[in-house]
C-alpha positions as CSV (number, residue, x, y, z in Angstrom):
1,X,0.0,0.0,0.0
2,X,1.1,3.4,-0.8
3,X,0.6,6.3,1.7
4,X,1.3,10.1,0.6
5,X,3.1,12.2,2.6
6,X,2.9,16.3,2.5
7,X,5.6,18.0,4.4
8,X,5.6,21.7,4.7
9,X,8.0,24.5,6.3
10,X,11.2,22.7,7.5
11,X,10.7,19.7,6.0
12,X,11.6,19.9,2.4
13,X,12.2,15.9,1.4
14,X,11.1,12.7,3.3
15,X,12.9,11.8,6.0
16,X,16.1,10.0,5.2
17,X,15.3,9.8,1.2
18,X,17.4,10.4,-1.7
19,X,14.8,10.3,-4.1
20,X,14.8,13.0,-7.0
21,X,11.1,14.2,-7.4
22,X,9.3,13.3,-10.8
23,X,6.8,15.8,-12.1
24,X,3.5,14.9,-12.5
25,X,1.4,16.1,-15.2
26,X,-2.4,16.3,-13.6
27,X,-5.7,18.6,-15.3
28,X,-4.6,21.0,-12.2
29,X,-1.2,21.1,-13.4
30,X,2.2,19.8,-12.6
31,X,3.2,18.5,-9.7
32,X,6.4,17.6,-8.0
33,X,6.4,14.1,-5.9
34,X,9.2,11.6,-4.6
35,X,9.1,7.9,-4.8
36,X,10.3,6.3,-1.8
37,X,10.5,3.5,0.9
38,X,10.4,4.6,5.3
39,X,10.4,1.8,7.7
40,X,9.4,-0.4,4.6
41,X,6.8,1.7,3.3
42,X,6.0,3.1,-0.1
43,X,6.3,6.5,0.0
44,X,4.9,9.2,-2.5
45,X,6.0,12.6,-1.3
46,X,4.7,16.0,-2.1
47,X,6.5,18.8,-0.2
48,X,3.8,22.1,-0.4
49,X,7.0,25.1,-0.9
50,X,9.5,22.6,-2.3
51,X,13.3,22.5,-2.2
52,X,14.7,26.2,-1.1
53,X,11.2,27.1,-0.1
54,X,10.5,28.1,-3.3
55,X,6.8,28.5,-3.2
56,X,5.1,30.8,0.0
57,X,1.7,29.3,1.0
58,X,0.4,31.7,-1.5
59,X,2.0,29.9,-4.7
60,X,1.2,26.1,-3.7
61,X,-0.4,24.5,-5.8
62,X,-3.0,22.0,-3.7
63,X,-5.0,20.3,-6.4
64,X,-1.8,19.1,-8.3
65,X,-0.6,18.2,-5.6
66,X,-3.9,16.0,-4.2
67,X,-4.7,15.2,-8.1
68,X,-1.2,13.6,-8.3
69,X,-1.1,11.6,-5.2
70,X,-3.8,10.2,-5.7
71,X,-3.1,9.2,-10.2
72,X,-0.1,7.7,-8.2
73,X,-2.4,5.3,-6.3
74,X,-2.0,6.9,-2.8
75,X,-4.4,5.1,-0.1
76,X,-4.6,7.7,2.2
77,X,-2.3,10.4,3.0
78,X,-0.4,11.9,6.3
79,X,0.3,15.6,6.3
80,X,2.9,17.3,8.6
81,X,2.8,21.5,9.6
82,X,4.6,23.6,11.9
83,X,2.0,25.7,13.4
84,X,1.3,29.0,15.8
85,X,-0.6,27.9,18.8
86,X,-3.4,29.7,20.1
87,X,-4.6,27.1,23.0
88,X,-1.7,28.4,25.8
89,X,-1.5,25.1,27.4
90,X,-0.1,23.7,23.9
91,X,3.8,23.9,25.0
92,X,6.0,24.8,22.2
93,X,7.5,21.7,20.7
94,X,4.9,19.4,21.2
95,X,2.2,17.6,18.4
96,X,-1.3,18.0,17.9
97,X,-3.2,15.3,15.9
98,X,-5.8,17.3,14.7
99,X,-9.5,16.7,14.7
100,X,-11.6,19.4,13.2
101,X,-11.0,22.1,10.8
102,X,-12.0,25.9,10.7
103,X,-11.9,26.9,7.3
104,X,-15.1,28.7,6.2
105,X,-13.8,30.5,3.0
106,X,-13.1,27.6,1.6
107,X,-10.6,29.2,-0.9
108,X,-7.4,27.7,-2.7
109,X,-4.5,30.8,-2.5
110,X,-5.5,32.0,-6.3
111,X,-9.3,33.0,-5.0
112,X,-11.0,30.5,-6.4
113,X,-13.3,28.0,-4.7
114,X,-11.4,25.3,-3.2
115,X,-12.8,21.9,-4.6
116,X,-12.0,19.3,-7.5
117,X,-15.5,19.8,-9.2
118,X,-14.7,23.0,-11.2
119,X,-16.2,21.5,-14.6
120,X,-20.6,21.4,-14.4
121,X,-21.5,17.5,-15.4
122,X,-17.8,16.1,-14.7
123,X,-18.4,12.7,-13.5
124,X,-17.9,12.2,-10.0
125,X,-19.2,15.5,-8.9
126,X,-21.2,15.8,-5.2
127,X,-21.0,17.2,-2.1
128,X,-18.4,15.9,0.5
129,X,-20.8,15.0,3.5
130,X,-19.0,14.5,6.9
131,X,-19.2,14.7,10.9
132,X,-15.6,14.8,11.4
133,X,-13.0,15.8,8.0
134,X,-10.1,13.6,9.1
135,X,-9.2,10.2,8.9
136,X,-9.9,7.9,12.3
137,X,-7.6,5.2,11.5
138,X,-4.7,7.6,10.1
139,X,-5.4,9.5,13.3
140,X,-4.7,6.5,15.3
141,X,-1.9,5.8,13.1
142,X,-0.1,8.9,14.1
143,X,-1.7,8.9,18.2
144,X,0.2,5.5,18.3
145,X,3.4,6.6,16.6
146,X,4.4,9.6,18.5
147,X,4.0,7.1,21.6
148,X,6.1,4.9,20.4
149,X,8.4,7.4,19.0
150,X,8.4,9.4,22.6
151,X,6.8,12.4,21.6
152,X,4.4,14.3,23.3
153,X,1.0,14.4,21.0
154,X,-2.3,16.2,22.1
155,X,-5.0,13.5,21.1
156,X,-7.3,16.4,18.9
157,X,-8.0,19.9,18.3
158,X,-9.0,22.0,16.0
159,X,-6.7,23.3,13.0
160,X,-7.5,26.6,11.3
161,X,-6.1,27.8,7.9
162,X,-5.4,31.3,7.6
163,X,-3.9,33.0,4.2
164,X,-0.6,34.0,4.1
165,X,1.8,34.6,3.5
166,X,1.8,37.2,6.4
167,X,1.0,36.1,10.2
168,X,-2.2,36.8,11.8
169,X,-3.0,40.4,13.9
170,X,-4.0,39.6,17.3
171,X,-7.5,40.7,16.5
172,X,-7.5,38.0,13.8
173,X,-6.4,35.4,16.5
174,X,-8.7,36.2,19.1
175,X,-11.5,36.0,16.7
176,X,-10.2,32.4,15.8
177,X,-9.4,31.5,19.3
178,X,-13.6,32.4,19.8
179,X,-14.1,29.7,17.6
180,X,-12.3,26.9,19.6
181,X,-8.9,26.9,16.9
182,X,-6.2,25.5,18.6
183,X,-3.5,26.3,16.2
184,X,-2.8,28.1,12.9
185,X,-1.1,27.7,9.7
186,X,-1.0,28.5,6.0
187,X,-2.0,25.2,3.6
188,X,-3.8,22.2,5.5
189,X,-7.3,23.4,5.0
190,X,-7.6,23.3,1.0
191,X,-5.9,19.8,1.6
192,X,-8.1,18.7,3.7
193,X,-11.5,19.7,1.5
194,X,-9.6,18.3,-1.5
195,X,-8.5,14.9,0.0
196,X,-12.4,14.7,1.4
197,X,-13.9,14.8,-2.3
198,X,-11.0,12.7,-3.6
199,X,-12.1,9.9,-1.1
200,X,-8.3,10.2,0.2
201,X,-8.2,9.5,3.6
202,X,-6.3,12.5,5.0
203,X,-4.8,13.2,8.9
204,X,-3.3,16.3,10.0
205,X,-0.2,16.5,12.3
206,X,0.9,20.2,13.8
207,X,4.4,20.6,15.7
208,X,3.4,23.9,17.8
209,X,6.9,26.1,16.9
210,X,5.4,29.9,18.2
211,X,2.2,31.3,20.3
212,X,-0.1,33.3,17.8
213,X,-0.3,37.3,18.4
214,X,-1.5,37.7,21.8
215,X,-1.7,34.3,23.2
216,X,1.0,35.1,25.3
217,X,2.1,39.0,27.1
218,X,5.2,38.6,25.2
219,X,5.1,37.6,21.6
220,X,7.8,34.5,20.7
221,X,11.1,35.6,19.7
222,X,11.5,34.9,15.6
223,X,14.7,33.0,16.3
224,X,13.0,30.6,19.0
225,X,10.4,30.2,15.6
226,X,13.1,29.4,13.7
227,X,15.2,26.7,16.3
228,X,11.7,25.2,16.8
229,X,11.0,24.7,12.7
230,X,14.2,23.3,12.8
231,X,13.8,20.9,15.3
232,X,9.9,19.9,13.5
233,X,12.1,17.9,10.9
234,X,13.5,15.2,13.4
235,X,10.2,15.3,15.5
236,X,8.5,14.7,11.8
237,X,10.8,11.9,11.2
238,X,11.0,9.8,14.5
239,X,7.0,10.1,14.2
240,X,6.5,9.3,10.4
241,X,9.2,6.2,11.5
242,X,6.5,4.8,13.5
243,X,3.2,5.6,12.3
244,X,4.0,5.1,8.5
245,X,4.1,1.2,9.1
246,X,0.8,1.4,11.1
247,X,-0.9,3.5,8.8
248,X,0.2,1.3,5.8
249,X,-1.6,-1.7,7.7
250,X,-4.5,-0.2,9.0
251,X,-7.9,-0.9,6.9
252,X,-8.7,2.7,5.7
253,X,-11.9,4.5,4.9
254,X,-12.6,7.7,3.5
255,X,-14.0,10.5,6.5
256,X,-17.5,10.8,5.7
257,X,-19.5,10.0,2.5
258,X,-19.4,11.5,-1.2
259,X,-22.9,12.1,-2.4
260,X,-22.4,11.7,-6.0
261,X,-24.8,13.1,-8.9
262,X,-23.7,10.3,-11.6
């Protein structure tokens, strides 16, 4: 079984792969993605800014990128972000294995509605119908790695995409923070919609690396950001060590139903 993997910010290849990426000619466009083997899994690897952090959140191109994995036969997908916490009690350093998703403009960076139906009468078009938008058995997949790997993983929360590429003003964040997010960042939600109509099973993992404008009385230093997306790439790889296998066994289903019109 093949699971995708989508790294962001810090995390530019899979962990411990030599693998050139291959482009990938889709009806969204190219995309980039690496064929490889982690703790004896196939591996097909997407990484959202690519090499040199070429591409800001604003330039990443999500339905290639989804389209791709899944031509490629990807059975579900695990996605990694370094994130701004709003939730105070989320230390700095730790993971949060997301379970909901505030996204309500439901736009890809370019303006344009964020879904793979963009053509009236294309077969397969519906409405993604769900209770809960990630994956159960990928979530247990990554609960049960960062155990085994020893890292310290809140069991859900609530992930909310903001555009960037600029951070948030602390009006923005308290207004989010009203609406239960527990951390921010720049490219999960138009995954997360796309992987739901593609029938991808999808899970969302966040490595807290700042507090979001006035979660704190004194903001985090930008070089403490930085050490901390640093250190994301080795807590990224001892987890994706130990949930890859798991998630590569476990019998996946889509979150929620696609109610199709054909």
């Amino acid at each position: 079984m093949a699971i995708g993997l989508i790294t962001g910010s810090g995390t530019y290849s899979a962990p411990g792969a030599r693998a050139e990426p291959e482009t990938v000619e889709t009806r969204f466009g190219q995309a980039a993605v690496s064929r490889t083997r982690l703790a004896g899994v196939e591996v097909l690897h997407v990484s959202r800014h690519e090499r040199g952090h070429q591409r800001l959140s604003n330039h990443v191109l999500h339905r290639a990128n989804v389209a791709a994995l899944l031509e490629l036969g990807a059975q579900g997908v695990l996605s990694v972000t370094v994130c701004g916490a709003l939730d105070p009690g989320l230390a700095l350093g730790s993971l949060v294995v997301f379970d909901d998703l505030h996204f309500p403009s439901n736009r890809l960076p370019d303006g344009s509605l964020c879904t793979l139906h963009d053509e009236p009468g294309r077969p397969g078009r519906g409405h993604w119908i769900f209770e809960r938008p990630f994956s159960k058995e990928l979530r247990a997949a990554l609960l049960a790695g960062a155990a085994e790997a020893g890292l310290t993983a809140r069991d859900g929360g609530c992930y909310g995409h903001v555009d960037g590429p600029r951070f948030n003003t602390r009006s923005e964040i308290a207004a989010l923070a009203a609406c239960g997010v527990t951390a921010v960042s720049q490219t999960a939600g138009p995954e997360t919609v796309l992987c739901g109509e593609a029938e991808l099973p999808y899970a969302l993992v966040g490595y807290a690396t700042d507090y979001a404008n006035g979660v704190m009385a004194e903001p985090t230093p930008a070089d403490e950001l930085g050490r901390l997306i640093a250190a994301s790439t080795d807590a990224f790889a001892a987890l994706l060590a130990s949930a890859l296998p798991r998630a590569a066994e476990a019998s996946l289903s889509p979150a929620g139903v696609h109610f199709r019109f054909d």
